[in-house]
Each structure stands twice: as C-alpha cells, then as structure tokens.
C-alpha positions, 0 to 999 in steps of 0.5 A, a space after each residue: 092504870 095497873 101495868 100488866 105483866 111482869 118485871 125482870 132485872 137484871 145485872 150487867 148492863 143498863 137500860 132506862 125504865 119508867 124514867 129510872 136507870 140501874 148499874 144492872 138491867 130493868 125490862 119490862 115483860 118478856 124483854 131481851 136482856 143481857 144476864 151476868 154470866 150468861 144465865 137468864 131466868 125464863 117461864 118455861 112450864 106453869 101448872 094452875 091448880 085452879 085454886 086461889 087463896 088470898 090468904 095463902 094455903 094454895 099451891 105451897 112447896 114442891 119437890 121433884 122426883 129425878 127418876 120420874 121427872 115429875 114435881 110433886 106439889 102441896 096443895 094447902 087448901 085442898 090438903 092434897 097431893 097434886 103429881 105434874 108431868 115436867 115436860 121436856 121442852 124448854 118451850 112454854 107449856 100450859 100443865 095439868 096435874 096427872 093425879 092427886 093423892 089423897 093422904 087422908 083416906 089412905 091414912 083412914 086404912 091404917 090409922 083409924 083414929 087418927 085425925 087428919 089436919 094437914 100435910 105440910 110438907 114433902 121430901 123425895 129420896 130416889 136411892 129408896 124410891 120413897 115420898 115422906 110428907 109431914 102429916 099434922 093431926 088435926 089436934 094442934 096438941 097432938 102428934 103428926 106422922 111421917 108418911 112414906 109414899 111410893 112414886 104413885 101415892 101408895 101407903 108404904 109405912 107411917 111413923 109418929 112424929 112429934 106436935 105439929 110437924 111443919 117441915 121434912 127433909 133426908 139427910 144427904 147420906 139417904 140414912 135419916 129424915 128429919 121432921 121439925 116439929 113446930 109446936 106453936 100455942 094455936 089456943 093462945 097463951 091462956 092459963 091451963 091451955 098447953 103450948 105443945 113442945 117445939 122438937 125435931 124428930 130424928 128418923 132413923 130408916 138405915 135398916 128400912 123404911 118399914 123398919 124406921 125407928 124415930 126418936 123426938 128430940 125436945 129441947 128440955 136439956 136446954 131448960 137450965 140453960 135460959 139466961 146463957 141463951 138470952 146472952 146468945 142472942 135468943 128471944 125467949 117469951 118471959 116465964 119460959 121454958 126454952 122447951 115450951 117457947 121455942 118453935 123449929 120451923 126449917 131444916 137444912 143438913 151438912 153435906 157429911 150429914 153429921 150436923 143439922 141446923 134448924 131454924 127458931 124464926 121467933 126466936 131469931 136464932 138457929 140451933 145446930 143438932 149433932 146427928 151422931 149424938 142426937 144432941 144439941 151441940 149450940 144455939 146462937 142468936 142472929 143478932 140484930 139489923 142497924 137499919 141507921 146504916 146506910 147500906 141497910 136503909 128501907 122504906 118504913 113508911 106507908 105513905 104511897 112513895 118510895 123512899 128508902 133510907 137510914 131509919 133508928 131502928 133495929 130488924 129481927 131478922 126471922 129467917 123462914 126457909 134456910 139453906 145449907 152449903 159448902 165451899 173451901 172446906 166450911 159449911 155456910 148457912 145461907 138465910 131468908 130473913 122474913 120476920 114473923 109475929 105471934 097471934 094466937 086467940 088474941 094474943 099479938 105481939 105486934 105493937 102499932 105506932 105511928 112515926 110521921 105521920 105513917 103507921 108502922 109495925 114493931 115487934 112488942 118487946 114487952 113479954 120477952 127477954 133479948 131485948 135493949 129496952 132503949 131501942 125500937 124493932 120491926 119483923 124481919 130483914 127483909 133481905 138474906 144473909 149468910 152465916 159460918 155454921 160452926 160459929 153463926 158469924 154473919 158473913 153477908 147480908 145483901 142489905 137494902 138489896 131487895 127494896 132496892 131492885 123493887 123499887 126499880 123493877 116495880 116502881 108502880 107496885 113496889 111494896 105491894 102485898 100479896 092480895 093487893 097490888 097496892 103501892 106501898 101498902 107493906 112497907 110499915 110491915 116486913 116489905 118484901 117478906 123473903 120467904 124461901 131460898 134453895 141454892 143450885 150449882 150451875 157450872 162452878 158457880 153456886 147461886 142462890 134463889 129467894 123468894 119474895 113472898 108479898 110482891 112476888 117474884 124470885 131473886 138470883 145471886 151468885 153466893 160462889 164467894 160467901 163473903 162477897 155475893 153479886 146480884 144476877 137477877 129479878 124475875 116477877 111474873 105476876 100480873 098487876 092488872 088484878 090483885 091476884 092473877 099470874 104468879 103470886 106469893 113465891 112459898 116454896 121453891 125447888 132446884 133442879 140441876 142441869 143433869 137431872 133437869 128434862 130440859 137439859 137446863 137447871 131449873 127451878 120450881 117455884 110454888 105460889 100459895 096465893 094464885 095456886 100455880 107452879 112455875 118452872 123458871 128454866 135458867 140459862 139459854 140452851 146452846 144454839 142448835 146449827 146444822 151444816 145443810 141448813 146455812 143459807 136456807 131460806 128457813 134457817 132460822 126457823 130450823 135453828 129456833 125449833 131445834 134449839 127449843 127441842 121440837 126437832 131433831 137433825 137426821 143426825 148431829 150435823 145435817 137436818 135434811 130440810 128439804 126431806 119429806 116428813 112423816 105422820 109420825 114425825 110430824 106429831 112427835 115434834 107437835 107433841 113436843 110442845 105439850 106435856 104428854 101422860 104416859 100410857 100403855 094404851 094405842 088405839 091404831 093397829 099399825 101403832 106398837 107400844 114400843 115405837 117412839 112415836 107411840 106416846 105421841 101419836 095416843 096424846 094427839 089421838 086422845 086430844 082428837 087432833 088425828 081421824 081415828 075411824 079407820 084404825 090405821 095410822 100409817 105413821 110412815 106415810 108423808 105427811 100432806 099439807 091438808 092434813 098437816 093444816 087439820 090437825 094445826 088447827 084441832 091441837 091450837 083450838 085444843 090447847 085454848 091458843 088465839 087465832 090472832 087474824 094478822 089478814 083478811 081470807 084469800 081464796 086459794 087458786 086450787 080451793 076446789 082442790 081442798 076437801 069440804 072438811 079442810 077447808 075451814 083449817 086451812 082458812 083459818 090458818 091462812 089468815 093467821 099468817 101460820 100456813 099459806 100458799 106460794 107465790 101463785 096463790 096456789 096452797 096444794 092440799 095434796 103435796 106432801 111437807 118437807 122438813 123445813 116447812 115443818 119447822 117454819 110452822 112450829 116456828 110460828 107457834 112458838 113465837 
C-alpha cells in the first residue's frame, strides 16, 4: 500500500520510523520534530497552477518581487507568466494567480518577426523597478531576447541575446545583467546541421534599461587553448571546438560584482567571467567523484532494495544550478551536482551496461576527450559541494548524504523518480538528480537549499563554515498514494529573508515542473505571541495560537482585551487573514472608504459572497453577533472548498425558535462540527454579540 503524504528529517534528535533509526530526526507527515537550531521548514502557502506535466515543463523557476511581495512563476507549458499574491499569514493558505502575462502577444507589438519559442527564465531588480525574463526564439539557431517588464507585465524594452538563452540574472550592484546562453545542438550532430555557439551576454543598463547595451560574450578566445582545457578537467566532444562545444547553463555573481561564474554542466567545469574586462579569466574542471570511497557510497542498482555502498566507478558531478557566497573574505561556490546527457535527434551519450544483474547508465566516454580510458563513469554526484571561486578547490562534498536521509526518510519510495513512485526505479541512473540550490542568511547563519529533482523534496544545511557544513533538515511534501500528486520534482527555488518576507520569517519558494504547484516553506517558527490579560484564561491558548500565526492583533503589545466585543470590521479582517486578498480599489458598501484597514477586506468577503450586501451598508463598527458570525464561517469554509468533518450528531438549540430560518442550516452545521456551540444549557444565543476570546477559539478551530 503507497503511503501517503510527506517525509520530514530532520537533525538533532532521534526518533524510530518504519523499523529504522537515525543520528538526526525521521517524521512522518506533519509530525513535531525538534530542528537543529531551532529552524524548522513548513508549508505555509501552495499555489496550483492547475497543469502537470509528467515530463516537466510545469511551474519551473520563481522569482520574488519584495516591493509588491508578490512571486512571479514561469509556467513552461503554457509558456507564460503566472503573478501570485504572498499572503502574510504564516497559516496554510491555498493561492490563485492574480494574472498572467503573456510575453508572446506583447512581443508581436514590437518584434513582428520574431519567433516566440519560450521564456526560460526571470530575474527581479526593485532598485529600477523592472522584471527581465530570458526569451528563446523558436529557432534553436537563433538569437533569444532579454525582455524587460514592469511589475504588471508591460513591455518596458527588448534587447537581443545570444542563441537559446536559458538563464538570467542582475549583478549585485543592479549595473548589469547577464544571460547564459546555452547554445545546445537541438538537430544532433549531423554533417552540415549548426551546434549554436554556447555564450554569456553581458548587458549593460548603467545608463538605463532603454538605454541598455549587450554585448555576447563567446568563448573563441578560448579555441586555441583546448588541449590546456582537457588538462583542466574540461570534457570536451572530440573534434571541437571549445566555442561550439561548450554550453553555459547557470550564472552566479560575486558580491562585488567583479566576477561571474558560469556553470558548463556537460563539460563538468565552471568558467569564471571578468565583469570589468569581459573576458574570460579561468576555466577549471570539477574533477571526478571516487564512489569506491566509503563516504561516497550510493545505490547503483535497480533491483527494488536499498543498498548503499562503495562502487568502482567514477561520478561526473554536472552541477545545474549554483550559487555563490561569501565568508572570511573568500567567495565559495556553492554546486547542485545532478549530472546530465546529451540527446540530440539520435545522438546519446549514454552507454547501458549491466553490473550483477542490474542495469545501469554510464556516461559513453567514446567521443570525448577528459577521460581515463581504465575507468567506468555515471552522470552526476548526486550530492552538493563546495568550491574556493578563486582556484575551484573543492572544499566539501556532502558525500552519500542524500541517498542516505532518503533511504531513511522514504524507505518505501527511495529512488523514486518523478513520474513514478517506483522503489528504486532511478538508482542505476543519477538517484536523487539535485537540481537547484539558493543559499539564505537566517541570523548568523548561512544555509543552503537543494532541491532533489526525482523523489522530490528540499534539503537544508547550515554552509556557515564551508569547510564543514552540518545536515538540518529534509522536507518532502509529495504524496505517494499516485505518482503524481502534491509536490513533485523541485525546479526552481527562491529565497526570501526575514526582512523582506510578509510572514516576517525567511521563506522559500519552491517551484515543481512535474505537479505544476509552488510551495512557500516558511523556516523557523515565529516568537509565541503572549499578552498579560490573558494568562489563565480560559482561551489562552486559542488567543496565543491565532495571535502567533498572525490572524489577531492585541489592543496593544500587552493586553489583548478578551473579553471585549468584536466588530464586523475585526471579525472579517482576522477571517481574511487566512486567505491571500488581491488588492482592489473597488468597495461596494457606503459606510466602506477605500482608506479604512478593513477596506481589502471586508470587499474579499463581499466578493466571496461571505456578507448580505442588499442593503449597501456595512456597519463596520457594530459588534459583530453570534448568528452572523456563524453565517459568514459557514460561506467562507464552503467558499474556501474546506470539509465539514461531522465529529456530532445535531443537538437542537433550547433557543432554536430564536434562530432565523435563514442561520439555521450555518449554525447546525457548524454545531456539528464542533466549530460553534452553545453554553452549558444548550442555549447558543443568536442575538448576543462576540467577544474577542470567542473569536479566536473559532479561528483557532479553523486553523488546527
């Protein structure tokens, strides 16, 4: 039987799961566990595009805009922009898009005979106020374009880029963007059939996004050097060119902005740019991973076990997404190693083979040069690393890591890929797949996000010493009752601080290409919420629990005012709370001005049809009374789809005649949800009005 729901791991403390035990915790779904410095993960907001895509292409990378504190996701199958509100509860809260922006019909205005093939990538800059997304054409041989967008989607100026570019990112300082421009062989290696030229695109907007001058950046300088490039480390395809071969798939930039590091996945290497010179400056291999050593065991065998150990060959770490940092005065290089083939029109440089029984997929050595013929090698490292950026030392690799808390966490589904929930179904071929790693400071601490592309699922560890970085947790929120269904196949993430976070909590944003949804992963638990009048009260904790999460406010930093009565307005602002609200201008109720807090609010539960709205008055300011409070529960749970989970049977209210006609099936309803009752005589009192403390013990209820 497929478990369902998802897996979280934890460091520092130990608790038995499925037979198995671990130096660091193992929960099942949405268990308590006790995290390493004090920091947990938790779902705090999903968005659903309401597109899946077994072979990817869904919801693929995220960016967040602070100033609006909305994300912008790239949805790969539709080819389009989708806006999402981040609420500012950290209480779950199902998303809807806001809008969509279409790059392709605003491109038609102003490039007519450009092709439109895909946007691949996004990057925010709230100094200017601009979106730049990274267009390809439709022509795998033809140049893409930078777009630049304001925050509703408009076109603000497009500037060409080079063949295919894949990904896009400002320099620090807000003076440049950079494109890396893949460049891939999408018609094969054919005999008079181009292999576009891989390139950076170095954009110039000191003076102005309109006035923004790009120059490409190829690597031709770097032709005459290809055998000193194999002695590096580089995998090279034989017969070519380093300028025709190799294929820039991620940026990261120093803090100084002085330097960029791109990242060649197929070439195994990473390539540092000189942003003051436009020239290349090194290019260094990333070397090979001895999994005969016991710290780097995996399971190479598809055979329906786990069983990881030391095998003879050789992983090709591949990094896709890398990150860039800096601490003591050095900047590190901070490496998702997922490994990756080349399969073009029937071209594949993948070799089957079959060790014990198993199958197996190793990197076909045969067309390139960077190879020791005497050994075997497999894509990836399935794990991530670090590097000094000024030489490329590696200065840590986390080893056997991931398969290890996986094999733990997931016992059932370990090495499942991410249209299967097979039991390893991917171990003969890359495992895990890390995908995509940001980095965040929380406190004075620097951590590390992975995403684990096949079984799904993010990693944490605190990189704070780069030489010795410690495992904090593993969170997966896919569910294995169906292959595809929850959160499946991490693509893209997003970090967002503290500081700049609507919580208050750092956050990260975490985009799946398989299950097309994007989950924001709150980190850390807020400080408890206390107030002096409420210590002893009967609902204490009720008050504390909805305060915490941000639904109610005290009277002020010290007293909440429990037994004080609650207006309309207040009643719908803590309700609205739980939900992310689009901003309008528009109030449909006289005694509602624009400028009043409650305005956003009270239009949401007006829009929702959670309030009466036939006689245009609100009265915001009017006590709010138990039979209306239990109407507009009722509408807002059926509104939001939420069950009504029937915990007793109907009791009939002493005061029943005393219920409207038109309350009555709320009240019930709510009554035998065990959300709203009645006192001790059984009386419920439609007519009385709510006091603050009663509030929160119904919100409470909601929330848990």
């Amino acid at each position: 039987m497929k478990s369902k729901k998802l897996a979280v791991l934890a460091a520092s403390c130990s608790l038995v799961f499925t037979g198995l035990s671990f130096g660091g915790t193992i929960s099942s779904a949405k268990a308590e566990t006790s995290i390493k410095h004090g920091l947990e993960m938790k779902v705090s907001s999903r968005y659903d595009s309401g597109v899946q895509n077994e072979d990817g292409g869904a919801t693929e990378i995220v960016a967040y805009n602070t100033d609006n504190q909305k994300y912008y996701v790239i949805n790969g199958t539709t080819k389009q922009l989708e806006v999402v509100k981040l609420p500012s509860s950290s209480a779950f809260n199902a998303l809807k898009a806001e809008k969509t922006i279409n790059l392709e019909e605003n491109l038609k205005k102003v490039k007519p005979n450009f092709t439109y093939g895909d946007v691949t990538s996004i990057s925010i800059n709230t100094e200017l106020d601009v979106i730049v997304a990274a267009v390809q054409a439709a022509g795998y041989n033809d140049n893409g374009l930078a777009v630049f967008l304001d925050y509703e989607g408009n076109l603000l100026h497009v500037i060409e880029a080079g063949k295919q570019p894949d990904m896009v990112t400002f320099t620090p300082d807000g003076k440049k963007i950079l494109v890396a421009n893949e460049g891939e062989p999408r018609e094969g290696y054919v005999t008079g059939v181009a292999d576009p030229q891989g390139s950076v695109s170095v954009i110039d907007i000191s003076a102005g996004v309109t006035k923004a001058i790009a120059k490409t950046i190829t690597f031709e300088s770097l032709d005459g050097q290809r055998d000193s490039l194999v002695a590096n480390g580089v995998i090279l395809k034989k017969e070519t060119a380093p300028s025709v071969d190799l294929e820039p798939e991620y940026i990261a930039v120093s803090a100084d902005s002085k330097f960029a590091y791109v990242a060649l996945q197929e070439a195994n290497a990473i390539a540092t740019l000189n942003l003051s010179t436009n020239e290349w400056d090194n290019m260094q291999g990333l070397g090979f991973k001895d999994h005969s050593q016991e710290r780097n065991a995996l399971d190479l065998m598809k055979d329906k076990t786990i069983t990881i150990q030391p095998e003879s060959v050789k992983g090709i770490y591949m990094p896709d997404g890398i990150a860039a940092y800096e601490t003591n005065g050095k900047t590190y290089i901070v490496t998702a190693n997922e490994g990756d083939s080349r399969d073009w029109n029937g071209y594949l440089n993948e070799k089957e083979t079959e060790l014990n029984g198993n199958e197996v997929v190793l990197f076909d050595i045969a067309d390139y040069d960077g190879f020791a013929k005497e050994d075997t090698y497999i894509f990836g490292g399935r794990s991530f690393s670090i590097y000094e950026a000024d030489t490329m030392t590696q200065v840590f690799d986390s080893g056997s890591d991931f398969e290890t808390i996986i094999a733990k966490a997931l016992p059932e589904f370990f090495n499942a890929s991410n249209n299967n929930t097979k039991l390893d179904n991917r171990s003969g071929k890359k495992g895990p797949e890390p995908e995509d790693v940001k980095i965040g400071q929380i406190g004075d601490h620097t951590y590390a996000f992975i995403g684990i592309e096949r079984v799904g699922g993010v990693m944490m560890y605190d990189i704070t010493n780069p030489q010795a970085p410690t495992f904090v947790q593993y969170m997966n929120e896919r569910d294995f009752s169906k292959d595809i269904q929850g959160d499946v196949s991490p693509e893209g993430l997003a970090f967002i601080s503290a500081q700049q976070s609507p919580t208050g909590l750092p956050t990260l944003l975490v985009a799946h290409e398989v299950s097309g949804t994007v989950t924001a992963l709150t980190i850390g638990a807020p400080s408890s919420v206390t107030f002096t009048d409420v210590q002893g009260h009967w609902a204490q904790t009720a008050i504390e629990s909805v305060a915490t999460a941000g639904l109610f406010q005290g009277v002020t930093k010290e007293e909440f005012k429990p037994n004080a009565q609650l207006t309309r307005a207040q009643f719908v602002t803590a309700l609205s709370r739980m939900q992310s609200i689009t901003p309008t201008n528009k109030v449909q109720f006289s005694d509602v001005r624009p400028s009043d807090y409650f305005a956003q609010p009270v239009t949401w539960a007006s829009k929702n049809n959670l309030l009466n709205t036939a006689t245009g008055h609100f009265k915001p300011y009017e006590s709010i009374t138990r039979e209306e409070t239990a109407q507009i529960l009722y509408r807002y749970i059926r509104v939001t789809n939420s069950d009504f989970v029937k915990v007793q049977e109907k009791q009939t209210f002493t005061d029943d005649q005393a219920i409207s006609l038109e309350a009555k099936e709320a009240v019930y309803a709510l009554q035998q949800a065990d959300i709203f009752t009645g006192d001790e005589q059984q009386y419920f009192r439609p007519d009385a009005t709510l006091s603050r403390a009663e509030a929160a013990i119904l919100l409470h209820k909601l929330l848990h």
